[in-house]
N, C-alpha and C positions, 0 to 999 in steps of 0.2 A: 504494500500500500504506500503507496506516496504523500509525503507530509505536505499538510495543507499550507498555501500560502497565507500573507501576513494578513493579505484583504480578507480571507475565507474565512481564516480565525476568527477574526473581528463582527465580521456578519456572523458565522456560527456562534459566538460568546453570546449574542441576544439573546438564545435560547438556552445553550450551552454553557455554563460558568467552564465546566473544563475546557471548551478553547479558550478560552480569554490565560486562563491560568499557562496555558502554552506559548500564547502571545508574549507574557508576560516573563516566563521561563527564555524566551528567545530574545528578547528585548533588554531588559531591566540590568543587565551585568553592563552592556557597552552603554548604556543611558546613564547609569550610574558614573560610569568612566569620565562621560562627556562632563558631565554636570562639576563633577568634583576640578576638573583640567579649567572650567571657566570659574567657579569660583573660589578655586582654594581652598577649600572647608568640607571635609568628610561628612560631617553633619549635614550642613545644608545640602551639600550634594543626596546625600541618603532622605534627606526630607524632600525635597523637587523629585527625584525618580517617585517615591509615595506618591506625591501630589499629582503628579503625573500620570500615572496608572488609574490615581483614584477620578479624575479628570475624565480619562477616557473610558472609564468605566461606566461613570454617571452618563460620558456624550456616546456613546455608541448608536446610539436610533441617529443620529446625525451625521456619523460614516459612509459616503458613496461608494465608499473605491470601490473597483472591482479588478483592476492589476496590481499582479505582484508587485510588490514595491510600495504601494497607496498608503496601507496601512502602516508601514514605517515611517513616511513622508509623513501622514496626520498625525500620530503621536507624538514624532521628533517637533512639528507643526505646536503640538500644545506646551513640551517643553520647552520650546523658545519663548513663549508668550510668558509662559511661568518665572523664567529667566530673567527676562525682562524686566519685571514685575519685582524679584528678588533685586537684580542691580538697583533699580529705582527708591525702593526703601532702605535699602543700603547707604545709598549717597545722602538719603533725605536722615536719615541715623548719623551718617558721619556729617552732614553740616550742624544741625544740634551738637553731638559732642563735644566738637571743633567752636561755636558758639559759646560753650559752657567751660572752654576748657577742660574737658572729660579728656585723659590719655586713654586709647585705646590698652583693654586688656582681657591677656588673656587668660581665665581660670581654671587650674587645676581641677582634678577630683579630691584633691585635701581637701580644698576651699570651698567645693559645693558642698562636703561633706560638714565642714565646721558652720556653713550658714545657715543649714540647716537643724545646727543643734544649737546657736542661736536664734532662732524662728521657734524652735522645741522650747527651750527655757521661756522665751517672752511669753508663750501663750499657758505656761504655767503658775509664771510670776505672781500674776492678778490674783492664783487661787490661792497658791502661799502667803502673799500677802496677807490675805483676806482670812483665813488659817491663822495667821502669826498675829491677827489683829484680834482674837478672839480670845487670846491671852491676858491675864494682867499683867501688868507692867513687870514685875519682878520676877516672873516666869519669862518674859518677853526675853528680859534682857540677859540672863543666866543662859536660854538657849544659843540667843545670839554671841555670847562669850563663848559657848561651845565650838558652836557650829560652822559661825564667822570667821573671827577670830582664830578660830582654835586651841583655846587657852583650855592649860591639864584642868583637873577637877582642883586641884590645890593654888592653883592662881585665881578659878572661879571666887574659889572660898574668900582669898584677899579681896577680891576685889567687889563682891556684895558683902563681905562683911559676915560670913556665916564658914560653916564648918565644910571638911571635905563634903562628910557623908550629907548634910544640906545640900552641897551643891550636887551633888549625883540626883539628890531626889527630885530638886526643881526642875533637872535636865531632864530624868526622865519620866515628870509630870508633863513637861512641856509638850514634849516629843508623843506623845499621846494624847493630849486634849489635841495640839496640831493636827496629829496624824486622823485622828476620830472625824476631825471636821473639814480634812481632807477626802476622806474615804463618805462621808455624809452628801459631799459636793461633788461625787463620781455617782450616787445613787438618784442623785436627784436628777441628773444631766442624761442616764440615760433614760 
């Protein structure tokens, strides 16, 4: 049997998702190629070949071709447009930056990983807070010697003015009425 051309595919995927997926098995590796040689960026290359695909997926009723070749000519057709469209928001990003004096940069996976566990702590804060506010004072602040700080049980003691075994106790009252009205505002939320 003879493998269908790129037009056939294209018209058969209407009905057929597995040609489309052959289309796309025969396309997507040098589309890929193209994309990433024009813009430098693995990423966005990998995002435009998706976009691409998903594009001609959704246009397929609006496909004519019927020579071999067509079907590569229209979807390389949509990736230019996409391209296009990419460099153009590009440019409109770097005159803002360049405006703002923003230096271009570029992030690691450390850094998305540490922004993210500052994004994680902010959306916790409010509830610690709110936790730590439900404290009296003298508990507040004994935990905060702890936990803050870091100060032994024996510096706590100096410095509220009470004994070791006092200060163990207030830490680990604290740490409990906290943690209770932490765990109180996890049952409420879901």
């Amino acid at each position: 049997m003879q493998p269908m051309s790129d037009a056939a595919q294209l018209r058969a995927a209407r009905k057929d998702p597995e040609a489309f997926t052959g289309f796309y098995r025969d396309h997507a590796e040098w589309l890929d190629r193209w994309f990433r040689l024009q813009t430098g960026d693995a990423h966005a290359a990998a995002d435009l070949t998706a976009e691409t695909f998903a594009q001609a997926l959704v246009s397929l009723a609006r496909f004519r071709g019927t020579e071999p070749g067509s079907g590569t000519a229209w979807v390389f057709g949509i990736a230019r447009n996409l391209l296009r469209g990419f460099h153009a928001r590009r440019a409109v990003d770097t005159r803002a930056r360049e405006r703002l004096a923003m230096p271009l940069r570029d992030y690691g996976p450390d850094e998305y990983e540490q922004a993210d566990g500052r994004l994680d702590a902010a959306a916790v804060a409010a509830e610690i807070e709110a936790a730590l506010g439900g404290l009296s004072p003298d508990l507040r602040r004994t935990l905060e010697l702890r936990a803050v700080e870091g100060l032994g049980y024996a510096e706590i003691a100096t410095a509220t003015g009470t004994t070791e075994a006092s200060a163990r106790m207030r830490v680990s009252r604290a740490l409990r009425a906290a943690g209770a009205r932490l765990t109180a505002n996890d049952k409420e939320s879901l």
